[in-house]
PASEBA-1860 file (N, C-alpha, C; in nm, 3 decimals):
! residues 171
1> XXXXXXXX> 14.183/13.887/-3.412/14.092/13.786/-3.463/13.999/13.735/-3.353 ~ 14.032/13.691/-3.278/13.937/13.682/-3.136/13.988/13.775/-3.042 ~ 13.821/13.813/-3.024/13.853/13.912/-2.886/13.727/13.812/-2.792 ~ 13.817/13.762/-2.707/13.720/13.683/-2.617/13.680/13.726/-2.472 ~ 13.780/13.854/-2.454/13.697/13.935/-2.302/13.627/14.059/-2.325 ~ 13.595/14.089/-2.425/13.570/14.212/-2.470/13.420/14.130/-2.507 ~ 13.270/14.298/-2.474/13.189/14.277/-2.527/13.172/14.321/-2.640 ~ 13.111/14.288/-2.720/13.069/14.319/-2.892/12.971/14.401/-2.869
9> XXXXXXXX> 12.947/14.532/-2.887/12.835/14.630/-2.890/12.805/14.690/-3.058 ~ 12.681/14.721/-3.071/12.626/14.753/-3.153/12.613/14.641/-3.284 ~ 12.554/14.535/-3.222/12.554/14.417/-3.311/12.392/14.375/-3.296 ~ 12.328/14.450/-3.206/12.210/14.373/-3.172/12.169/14.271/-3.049 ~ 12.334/14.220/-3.011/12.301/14.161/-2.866/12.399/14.183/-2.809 ~ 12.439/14.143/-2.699/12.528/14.217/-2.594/12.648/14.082/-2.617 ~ 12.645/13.959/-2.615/12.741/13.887/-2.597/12.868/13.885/-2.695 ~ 12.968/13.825/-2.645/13.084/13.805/-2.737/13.122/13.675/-2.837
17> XXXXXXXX> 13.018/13.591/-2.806/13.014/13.457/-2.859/12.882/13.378/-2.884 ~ 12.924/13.270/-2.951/12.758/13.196/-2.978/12.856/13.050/-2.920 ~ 12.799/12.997/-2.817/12.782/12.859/-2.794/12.701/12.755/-2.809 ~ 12.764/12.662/-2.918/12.623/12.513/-2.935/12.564/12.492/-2.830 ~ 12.505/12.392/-2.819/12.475/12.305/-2.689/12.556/12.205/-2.659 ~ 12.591/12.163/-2.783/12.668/12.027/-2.806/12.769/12.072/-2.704 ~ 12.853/12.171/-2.660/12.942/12.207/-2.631/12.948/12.155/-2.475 ~ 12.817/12.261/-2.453/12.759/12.238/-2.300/12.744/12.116/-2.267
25> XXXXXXXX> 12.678/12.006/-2.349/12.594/11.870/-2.335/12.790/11.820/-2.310 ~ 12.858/11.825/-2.340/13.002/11.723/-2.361/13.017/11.753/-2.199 ~ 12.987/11.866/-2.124/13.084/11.908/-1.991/13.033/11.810/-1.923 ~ 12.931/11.793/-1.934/12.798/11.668/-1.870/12.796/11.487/-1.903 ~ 12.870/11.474/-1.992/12.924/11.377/-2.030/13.059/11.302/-1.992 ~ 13.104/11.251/-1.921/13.231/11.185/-1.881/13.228/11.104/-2.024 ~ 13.215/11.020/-2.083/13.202/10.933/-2.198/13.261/11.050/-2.309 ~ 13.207/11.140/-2.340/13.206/11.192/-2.432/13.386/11.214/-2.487
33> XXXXXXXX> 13.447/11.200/-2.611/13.523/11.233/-2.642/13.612/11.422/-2.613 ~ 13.488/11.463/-2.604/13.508/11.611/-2.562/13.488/11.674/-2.480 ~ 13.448/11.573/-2.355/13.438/11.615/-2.220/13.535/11.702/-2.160 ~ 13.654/11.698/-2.177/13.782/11.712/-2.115/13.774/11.865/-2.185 ~ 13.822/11.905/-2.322/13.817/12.000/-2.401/13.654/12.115/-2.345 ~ 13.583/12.080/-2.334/13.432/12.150/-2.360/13.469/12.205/-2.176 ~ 13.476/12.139/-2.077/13.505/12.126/-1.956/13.616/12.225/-1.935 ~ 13.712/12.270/-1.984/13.820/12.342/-1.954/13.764/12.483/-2.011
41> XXXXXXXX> 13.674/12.464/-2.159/13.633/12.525/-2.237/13.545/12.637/-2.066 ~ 13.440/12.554/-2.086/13.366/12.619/-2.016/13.391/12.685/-1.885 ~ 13.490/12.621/-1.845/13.553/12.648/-1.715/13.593/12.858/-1.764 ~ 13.691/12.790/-1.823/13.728/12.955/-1.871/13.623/13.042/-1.856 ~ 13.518/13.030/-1.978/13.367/13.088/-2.006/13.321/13.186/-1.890 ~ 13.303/13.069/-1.754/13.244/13.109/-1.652/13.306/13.196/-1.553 ~ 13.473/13.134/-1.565/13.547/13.236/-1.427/13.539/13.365/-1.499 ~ 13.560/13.379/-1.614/13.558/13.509/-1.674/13.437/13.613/-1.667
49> XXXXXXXX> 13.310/13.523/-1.644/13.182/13.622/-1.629/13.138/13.628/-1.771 ~ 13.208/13.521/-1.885/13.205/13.591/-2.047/13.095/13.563/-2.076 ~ 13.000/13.684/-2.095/12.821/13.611/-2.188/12.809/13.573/-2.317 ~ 12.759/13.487/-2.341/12.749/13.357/-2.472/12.619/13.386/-2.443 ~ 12.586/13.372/-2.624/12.436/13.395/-2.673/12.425/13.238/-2.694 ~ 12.297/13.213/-2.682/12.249/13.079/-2.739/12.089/13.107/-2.785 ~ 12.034/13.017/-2.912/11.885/13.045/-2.895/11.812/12.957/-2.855 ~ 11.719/13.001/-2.786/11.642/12.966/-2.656/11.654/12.786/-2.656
57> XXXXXXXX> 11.624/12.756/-2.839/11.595/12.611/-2.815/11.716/12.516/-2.799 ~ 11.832/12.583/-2.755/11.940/12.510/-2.768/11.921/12.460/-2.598 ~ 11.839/12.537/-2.420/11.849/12.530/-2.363/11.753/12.370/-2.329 ~ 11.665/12.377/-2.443/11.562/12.275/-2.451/11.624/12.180/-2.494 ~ 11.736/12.175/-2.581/11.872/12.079/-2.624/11.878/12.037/-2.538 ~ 11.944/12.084/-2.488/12.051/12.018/-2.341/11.949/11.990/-2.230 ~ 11.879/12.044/-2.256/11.764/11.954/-2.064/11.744/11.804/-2.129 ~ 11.724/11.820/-2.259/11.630/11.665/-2.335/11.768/11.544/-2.344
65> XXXXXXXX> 11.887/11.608/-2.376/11.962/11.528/-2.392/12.023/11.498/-2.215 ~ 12.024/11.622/-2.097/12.048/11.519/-2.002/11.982/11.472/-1.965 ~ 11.863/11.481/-1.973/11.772/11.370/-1.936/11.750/11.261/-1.965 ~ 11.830/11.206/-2.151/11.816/11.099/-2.166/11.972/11.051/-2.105 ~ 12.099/11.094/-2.114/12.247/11.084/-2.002/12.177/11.003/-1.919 ~ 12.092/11.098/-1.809/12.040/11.043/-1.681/11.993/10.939/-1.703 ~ 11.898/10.883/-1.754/11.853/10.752/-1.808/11.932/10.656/-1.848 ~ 12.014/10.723/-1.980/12.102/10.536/-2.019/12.205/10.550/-1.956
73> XXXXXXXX> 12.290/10.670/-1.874/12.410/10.615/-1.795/12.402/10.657/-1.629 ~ 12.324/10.663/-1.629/12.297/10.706/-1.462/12.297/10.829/-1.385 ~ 12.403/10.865/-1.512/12.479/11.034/-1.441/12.367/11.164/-1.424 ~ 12.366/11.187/-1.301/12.274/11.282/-1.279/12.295/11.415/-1.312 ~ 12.265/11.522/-1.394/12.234/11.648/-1.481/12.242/11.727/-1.319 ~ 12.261/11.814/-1.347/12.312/11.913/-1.241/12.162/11.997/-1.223 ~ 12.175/12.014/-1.105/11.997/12.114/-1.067/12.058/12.240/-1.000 ~ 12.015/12.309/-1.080/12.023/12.501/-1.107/11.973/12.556/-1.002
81> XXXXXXXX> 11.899/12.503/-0.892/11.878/12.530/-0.764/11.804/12.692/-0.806 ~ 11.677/12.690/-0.861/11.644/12.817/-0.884/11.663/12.941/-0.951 ~ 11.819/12.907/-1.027/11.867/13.067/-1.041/11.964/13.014/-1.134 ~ 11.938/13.053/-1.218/12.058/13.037/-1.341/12.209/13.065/-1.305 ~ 12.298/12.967/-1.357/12.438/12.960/-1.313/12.551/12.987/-1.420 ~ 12.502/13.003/-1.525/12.567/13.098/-1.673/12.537/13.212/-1.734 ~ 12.641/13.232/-1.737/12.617/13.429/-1.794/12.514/13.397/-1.951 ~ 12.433/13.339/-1.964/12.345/13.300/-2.111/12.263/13.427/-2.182
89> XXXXXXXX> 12.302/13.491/-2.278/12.189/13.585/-2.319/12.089/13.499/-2.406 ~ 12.011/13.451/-2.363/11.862/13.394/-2.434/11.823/13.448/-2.555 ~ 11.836/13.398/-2.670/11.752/13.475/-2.829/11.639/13.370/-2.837 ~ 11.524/13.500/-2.812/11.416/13.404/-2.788/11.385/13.360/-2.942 ~ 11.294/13.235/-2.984/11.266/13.196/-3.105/11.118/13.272/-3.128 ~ 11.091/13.407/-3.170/10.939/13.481/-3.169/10.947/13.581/-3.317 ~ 10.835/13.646/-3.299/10.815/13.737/-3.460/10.936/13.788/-3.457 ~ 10.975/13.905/-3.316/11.113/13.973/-3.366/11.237/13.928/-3.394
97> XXXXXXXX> 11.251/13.760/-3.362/11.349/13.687/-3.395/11.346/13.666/-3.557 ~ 11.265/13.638/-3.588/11.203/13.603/-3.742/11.233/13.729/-3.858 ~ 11.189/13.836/-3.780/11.236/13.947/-3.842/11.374/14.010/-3.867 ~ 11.492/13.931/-3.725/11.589/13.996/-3.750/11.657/13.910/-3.799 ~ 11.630/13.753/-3.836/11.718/13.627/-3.855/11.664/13.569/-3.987 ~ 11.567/13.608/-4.057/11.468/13.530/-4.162/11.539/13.552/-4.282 ~ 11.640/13.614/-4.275/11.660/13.685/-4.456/11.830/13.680/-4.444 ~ 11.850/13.582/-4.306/12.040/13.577/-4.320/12.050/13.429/-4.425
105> XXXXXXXX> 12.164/13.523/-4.520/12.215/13.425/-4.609/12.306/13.354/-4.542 ~ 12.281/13.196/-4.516/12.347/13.118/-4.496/12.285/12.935/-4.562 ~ 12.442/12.847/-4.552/12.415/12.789/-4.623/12.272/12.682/-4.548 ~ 12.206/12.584/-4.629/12.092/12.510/-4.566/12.133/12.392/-4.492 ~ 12.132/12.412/-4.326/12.125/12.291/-4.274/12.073/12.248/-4.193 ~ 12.086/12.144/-4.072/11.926/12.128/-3.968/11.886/12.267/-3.961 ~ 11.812/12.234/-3.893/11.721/12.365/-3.903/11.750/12.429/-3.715 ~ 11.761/12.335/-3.603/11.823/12.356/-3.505/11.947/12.433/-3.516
113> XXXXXXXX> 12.079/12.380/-3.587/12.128/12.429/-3.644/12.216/12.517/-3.704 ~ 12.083/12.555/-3.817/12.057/12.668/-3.890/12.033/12.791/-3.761 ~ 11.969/12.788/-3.686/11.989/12.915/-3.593/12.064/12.968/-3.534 ~ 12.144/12.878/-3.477/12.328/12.871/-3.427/12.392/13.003/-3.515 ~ 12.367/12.921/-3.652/12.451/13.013/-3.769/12.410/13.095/-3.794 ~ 12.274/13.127/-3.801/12.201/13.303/-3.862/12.254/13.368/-3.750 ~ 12.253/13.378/-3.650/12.266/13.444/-3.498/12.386/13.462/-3.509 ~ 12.499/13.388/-3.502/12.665/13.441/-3.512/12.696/13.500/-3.649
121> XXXXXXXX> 12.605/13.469/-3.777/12.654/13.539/-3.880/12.587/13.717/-3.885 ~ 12.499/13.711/-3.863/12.415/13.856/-3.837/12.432/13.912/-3.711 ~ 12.496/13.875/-3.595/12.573/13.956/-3.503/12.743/13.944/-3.526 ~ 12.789/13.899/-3.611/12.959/13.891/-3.613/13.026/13.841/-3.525 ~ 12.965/13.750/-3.477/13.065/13.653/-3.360/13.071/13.532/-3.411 ~ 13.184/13.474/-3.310/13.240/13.355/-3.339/13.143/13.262/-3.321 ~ 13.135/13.144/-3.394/13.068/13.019/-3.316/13.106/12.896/-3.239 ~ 13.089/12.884/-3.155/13.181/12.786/-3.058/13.103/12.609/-3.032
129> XXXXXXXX> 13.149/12.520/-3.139/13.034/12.385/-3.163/13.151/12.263/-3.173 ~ 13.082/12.155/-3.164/13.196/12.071/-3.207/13.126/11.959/-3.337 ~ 13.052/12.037/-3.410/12.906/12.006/-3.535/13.045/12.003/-3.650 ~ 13.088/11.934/-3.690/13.155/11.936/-3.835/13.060/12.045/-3.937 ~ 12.969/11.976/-3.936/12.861/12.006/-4.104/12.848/12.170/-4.045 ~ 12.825/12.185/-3.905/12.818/12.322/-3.902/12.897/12.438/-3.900 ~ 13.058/12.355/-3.898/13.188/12.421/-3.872/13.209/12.461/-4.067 ~ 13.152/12.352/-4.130/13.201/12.336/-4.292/13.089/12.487/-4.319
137> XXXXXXXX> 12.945/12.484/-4.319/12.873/12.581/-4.325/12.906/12.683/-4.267 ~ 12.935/12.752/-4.170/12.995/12.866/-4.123/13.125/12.916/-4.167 ~ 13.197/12.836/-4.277/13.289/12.839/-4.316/13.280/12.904/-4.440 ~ 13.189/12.815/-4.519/13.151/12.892/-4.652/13.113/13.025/-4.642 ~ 13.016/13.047/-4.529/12.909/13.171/-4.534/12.948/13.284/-4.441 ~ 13.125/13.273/-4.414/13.170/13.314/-4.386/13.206/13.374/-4.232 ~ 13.140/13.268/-4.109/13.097/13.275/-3.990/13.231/13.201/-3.981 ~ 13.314/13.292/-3.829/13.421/13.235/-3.747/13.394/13.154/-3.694
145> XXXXXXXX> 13.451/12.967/-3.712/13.347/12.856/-3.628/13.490/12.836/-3.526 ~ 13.446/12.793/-3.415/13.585/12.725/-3.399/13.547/12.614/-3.278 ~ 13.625/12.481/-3.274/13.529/12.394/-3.176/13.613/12.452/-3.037 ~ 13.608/12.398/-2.929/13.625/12.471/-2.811/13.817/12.459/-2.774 ~ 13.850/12.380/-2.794/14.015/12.355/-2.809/14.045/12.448/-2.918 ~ 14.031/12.483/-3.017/14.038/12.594/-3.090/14.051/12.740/-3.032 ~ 13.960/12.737/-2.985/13.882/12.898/-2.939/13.991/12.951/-2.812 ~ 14.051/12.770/-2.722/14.109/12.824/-2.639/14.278/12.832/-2.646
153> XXXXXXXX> 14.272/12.743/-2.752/14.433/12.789/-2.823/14.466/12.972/-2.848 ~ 14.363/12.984/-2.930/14.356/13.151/-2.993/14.387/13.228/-2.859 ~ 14.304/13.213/-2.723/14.253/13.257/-2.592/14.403/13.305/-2.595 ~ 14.475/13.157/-2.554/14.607/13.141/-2.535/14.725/13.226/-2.569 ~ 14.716/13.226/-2.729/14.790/13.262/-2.765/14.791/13.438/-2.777 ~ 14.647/13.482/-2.759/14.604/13.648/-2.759/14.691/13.679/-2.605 ~ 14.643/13.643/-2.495/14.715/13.620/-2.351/14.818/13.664/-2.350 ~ 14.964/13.548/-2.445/15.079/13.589/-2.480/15.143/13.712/-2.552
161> XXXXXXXX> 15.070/13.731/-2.651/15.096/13.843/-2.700/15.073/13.972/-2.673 ~ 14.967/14.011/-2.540/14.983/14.090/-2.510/15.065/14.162/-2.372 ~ 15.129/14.236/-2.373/15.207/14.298/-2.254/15.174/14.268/-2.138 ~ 15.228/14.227/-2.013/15.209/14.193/-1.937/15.242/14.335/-1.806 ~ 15.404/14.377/-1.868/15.433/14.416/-1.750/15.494/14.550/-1.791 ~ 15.536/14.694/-1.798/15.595/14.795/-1.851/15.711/14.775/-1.919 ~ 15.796/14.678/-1.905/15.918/14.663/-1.974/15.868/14.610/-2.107 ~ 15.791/14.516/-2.120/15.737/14.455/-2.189/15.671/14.512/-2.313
169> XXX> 15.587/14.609/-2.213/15.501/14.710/-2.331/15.578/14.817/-2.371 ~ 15.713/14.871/-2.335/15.802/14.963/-2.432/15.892/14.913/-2.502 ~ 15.899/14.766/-2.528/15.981/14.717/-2.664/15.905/14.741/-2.794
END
């Protein structure tokens, strides 16, 4: 059911997952209820090298929202020092996006969103958010949602079940 180190090929993009922003925006948040969860979340994400698709405007998400963080609580947004610091495959928002995302049946919601979900439902990956309305919609329309304590329970429990050591793997 989750394969979370493995890449997904022949789907149209190279990654194994779709990450909100919301997800990202919580690691950046001490306040946030899901700081702690999104933070361990991501931690994993990164030691692993694992690439997560996002579309483009989710990166415009998260600059706008730490920028307002920075403003009403002081906390300063982290500077990328030039060079991107996440394995991110970018789906840009353009004609060929339109063409490959315009005609996915899914159910109607923001429209921000709504792209999250066409993108994990028309490449077959999981979606990784902590959006209720978008966990309920990916649900109907048949998209794997799962919020990030979820995703890393599954992690967990795949880990365990598989063989570790030769004794192990000839029972």
């Amino acid at each position: 059911m989750l394969n979370a180190h493995q890449i997904h090929k022949g789907r149209g993009i190279k990654s194994s997952i779709i990450i909100d922003s919301n997800v990202i925006i919580d690691t950046f948040d001490p306040s946030s209820p899901n700081h702690s969860a999104s933070c361990e979340f991501m931690d994993h994400i990164l030691s692993r090298n694992i690439l997560f698709a996002m579309p483009m405007h989710g990166l415009f998400e998260i600059n706008c929202t730490l920028n307002r963080i920075k403003k009403e609580k002081g906390i300063v947004p982290p500077i990328l020092a030039g060079r991107q610091q996440m394995a991110i495959e970018i789906i840009h928002i353009d004609d060929q996006f339109l063409d490959n995302y315009c005609n996915v049946d899914v159910p109607v919601i923001r429209a921000m969103d709504h792209l999250f979900l066409v993108v994990a439902k028309k490449n077959y990956l999981p979606l990784i958010t902590w959006d209720k309305r978008m966990t309920l919609a990916g649900n109907e329309c048949g998209v794997n949602v799962f919020n990030p304590a979820e995703w890393m329970e599954q992690a967990r429990d795949s880990q365990r079940s598989t063989p570790t050591d030769p004794v192990s793997a000839g029972r």
